[in-house]
Each structure stands twice: as C-alpha cells, then as structure tokens.
N, C-alpha and C positions, 0 to 999 in steps of 0.2 A: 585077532583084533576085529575081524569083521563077525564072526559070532556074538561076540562084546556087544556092538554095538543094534545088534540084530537082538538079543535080548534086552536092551534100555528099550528100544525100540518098540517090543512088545509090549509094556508095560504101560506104553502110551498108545496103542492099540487098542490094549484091552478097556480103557477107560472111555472113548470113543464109539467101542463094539455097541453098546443101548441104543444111544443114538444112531448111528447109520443103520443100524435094523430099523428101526420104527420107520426112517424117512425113506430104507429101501422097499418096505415093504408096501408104504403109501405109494409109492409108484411104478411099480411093479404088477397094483391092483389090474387083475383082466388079462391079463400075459400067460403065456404057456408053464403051467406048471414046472416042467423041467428048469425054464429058465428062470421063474423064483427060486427055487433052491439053490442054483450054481450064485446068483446074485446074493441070499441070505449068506452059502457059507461062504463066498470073498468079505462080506461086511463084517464077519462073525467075529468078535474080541476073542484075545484069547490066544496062546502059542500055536503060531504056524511052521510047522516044520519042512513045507517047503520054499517058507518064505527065507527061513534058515538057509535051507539049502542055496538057493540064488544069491544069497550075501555071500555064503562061501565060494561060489563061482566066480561072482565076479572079483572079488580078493583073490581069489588063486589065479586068476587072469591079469589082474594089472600088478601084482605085486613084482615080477621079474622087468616089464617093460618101466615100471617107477624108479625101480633100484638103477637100471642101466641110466633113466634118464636124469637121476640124481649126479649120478659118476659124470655125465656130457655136463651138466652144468661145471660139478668141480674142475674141468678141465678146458674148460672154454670158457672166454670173458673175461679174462685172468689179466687186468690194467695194474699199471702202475701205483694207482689209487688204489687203497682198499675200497672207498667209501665209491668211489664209480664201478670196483666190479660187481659188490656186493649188490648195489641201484639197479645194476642191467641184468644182474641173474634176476634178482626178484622179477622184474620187468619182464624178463623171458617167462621165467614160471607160470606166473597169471597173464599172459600174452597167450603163452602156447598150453600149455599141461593143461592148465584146468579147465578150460572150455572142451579140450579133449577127453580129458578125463571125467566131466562133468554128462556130457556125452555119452561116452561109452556108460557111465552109471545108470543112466536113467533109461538108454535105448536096451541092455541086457536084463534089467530087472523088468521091463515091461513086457518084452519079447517073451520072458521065462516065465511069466507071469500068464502067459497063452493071449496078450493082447495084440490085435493087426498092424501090420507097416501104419494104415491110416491112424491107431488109436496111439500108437507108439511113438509118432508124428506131433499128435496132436495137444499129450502128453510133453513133449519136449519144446514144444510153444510157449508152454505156459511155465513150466519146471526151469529150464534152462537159465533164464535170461536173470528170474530171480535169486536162482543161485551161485552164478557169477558176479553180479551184481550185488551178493551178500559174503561172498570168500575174499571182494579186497579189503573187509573189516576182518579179518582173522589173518590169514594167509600169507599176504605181506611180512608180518609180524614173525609167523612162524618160520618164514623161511627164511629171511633176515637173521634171526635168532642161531638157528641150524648154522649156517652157513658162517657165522661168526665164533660160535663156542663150540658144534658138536664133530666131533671127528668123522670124516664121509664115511667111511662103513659102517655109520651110525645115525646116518640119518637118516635110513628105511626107517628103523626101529623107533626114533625118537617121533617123526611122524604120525607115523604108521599109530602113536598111543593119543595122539590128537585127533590121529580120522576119526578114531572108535564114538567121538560127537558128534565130528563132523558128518559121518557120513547116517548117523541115525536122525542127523537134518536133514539129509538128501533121501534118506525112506522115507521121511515123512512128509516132503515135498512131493517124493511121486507117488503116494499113495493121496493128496488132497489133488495133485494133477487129473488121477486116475477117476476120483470122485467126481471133479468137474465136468472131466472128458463125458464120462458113462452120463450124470444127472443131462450134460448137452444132447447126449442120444436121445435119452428118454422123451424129453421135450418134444425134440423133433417129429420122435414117433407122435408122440401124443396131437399132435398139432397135423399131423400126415392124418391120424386116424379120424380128427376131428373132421378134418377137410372133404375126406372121404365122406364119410356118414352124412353129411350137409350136402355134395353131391349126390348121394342117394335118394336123400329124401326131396332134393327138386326133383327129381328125376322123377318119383312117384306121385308127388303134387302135379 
C-alpha cells in the first residue's frame, strides 16, 4: 500500500521537478557549491528510491500498532445503540489515532529525509493542523463505513486501500511543508547576509 501510494506520489513529483529547480536554483545563487547540488538533487523530479524506501518504513512501522488499535476500537464502546457506539468510535479515531498517526507520518518521513529536530518541528507546524483539519472530510466517512459493513480482521486491509490517497496527500503536504520550511531558511539567510554586508560597509565609510 504504501509503495502504491509512493509511486502516484512520484508522478506528481515529477511534474513539479522544473519548477522547483529553476526557483531553487534562483536562490541558492552565491552558496557553497556542495550545497547546490544536495539542494538541486532533493528538488530533482523524477523517482526517488529513497523516498520509496521511507514510505515503506513508515508502513511497516504503523501497520501492527493500527491493526491492534483497530481490534481496541472493536471491543470498547460497545453501547446499546448501535448509532451511539458507532458516533464515539469514529469520535475516538479522529480524537486519538489520527493526530497520532498524522504525527508520526510527517515526524519519520522528515527525520529520514536527513532533516533537524528544528526543520522536522517546523514542518509539522505547518503540515499538521492542515491535515487534520482536512481527514474529518474523509475519515469520518471511512471509519463509520468499516465499522458498519467490514468484518474487523478486515479492516486493516479495507483501510489500508484508502491510505494509498490518503497518505500520498500527506507526502505531498510534507514535501510543500519542507519547501516552505527550507525557502524561510533561505530568506533568513539572505536577509542575515544583507545586514552583514551593510554593516561592513559603514564600517568602511
């Protein structure tokens, strides 16, 4: 599933790769060689097989602790009402799981990605809030659905063929997170470098 999704995923990668060269490279101008190149090939369209590889990490990381936490929904909440237990699983799901899981997504792939505590921080500032804020238009739906028709040792599975969207929305969330992140560095720098050079030359006046 998460290879799945990691290949749609490149494919909207690769259409983007023109553009963020050209705009990395505008900015980048006067920087240390080495660190153009590391910058051109993160921008560079086009299959990354380590990017592969980090989808498949983190799917072989949450898939056992989903499955368990699918099985504690089936067996807690369990009211009289169908229509009240069904209400308060969903309500637990997007309560607990998916801020958790939303989380964990976006902190592993940045981490593995060679980015800092601060850039992986600052990433999930911006990544986070929107993507929660955009799973109670799905989510809901989906796990209401599950939870009604699909038998539980099949709800991994039934899921699990919904992430493979889902979750090549949250790569390319933290891959425009990462872009934000990095373009606020550059600034900064650039604005650092300004300040300097204007200090220098009072200094020489």
């Amino acid at each position: 599933m998460a290879l799945l999704g990691d290949l749609h995923n490149h494919t909207h990668a690769s259409k983007r790769g023109d553009h963020n060269n050209a705009v990395k490279n505008k900015s980048t101008e006067g920087s240390q060689s080495g660190k153009e190149n590391a910058d051109v090939g993160i921008s560079r369209g086009g299959y990354d097989p380590w990017r592969t590889l980090r989808h498949l990490t983190v799917g072989a990381g949450s898939s056992i602790p989903a499955y368990n936490w699918f099985m504690f929904l089936h067996n807690n909440f369990n009211f009289a009402s169908k229509f009240l237990s069904i209400l308060t699983k969903v309500s637990v799901q997007q309560a607990v799981f998916t801020p958790i899981f939303n989380t964990y997504f976006f902190s592993v792939h940045s981490l593995l990605s060679g980015a800092t505590l601060d850039e992986t921080w600052e990433r999930l500032k911006k990544a986070l809030p929107v993507s929660i804020t955009n799973s109670v238009k799905l989510w809901p739906a989906v796990t209401a659905f599950s939870l009604m028709y699909v038998p539980p040792h099949f709800w991994n599975i039934f899921t699990g063929c919904i992430a493979v969207g889902w979750q090549t929305y949250l790569s390319w969330l933290n891959q425009k997170a990462a872009q934000e992140v990095e373009a606020a560095e550059l600034v900064t720098a650039e604005m650092s470098k300004v300040g300097l050079d204007s200090q220098a030359g009072a200094i020489k006046a």
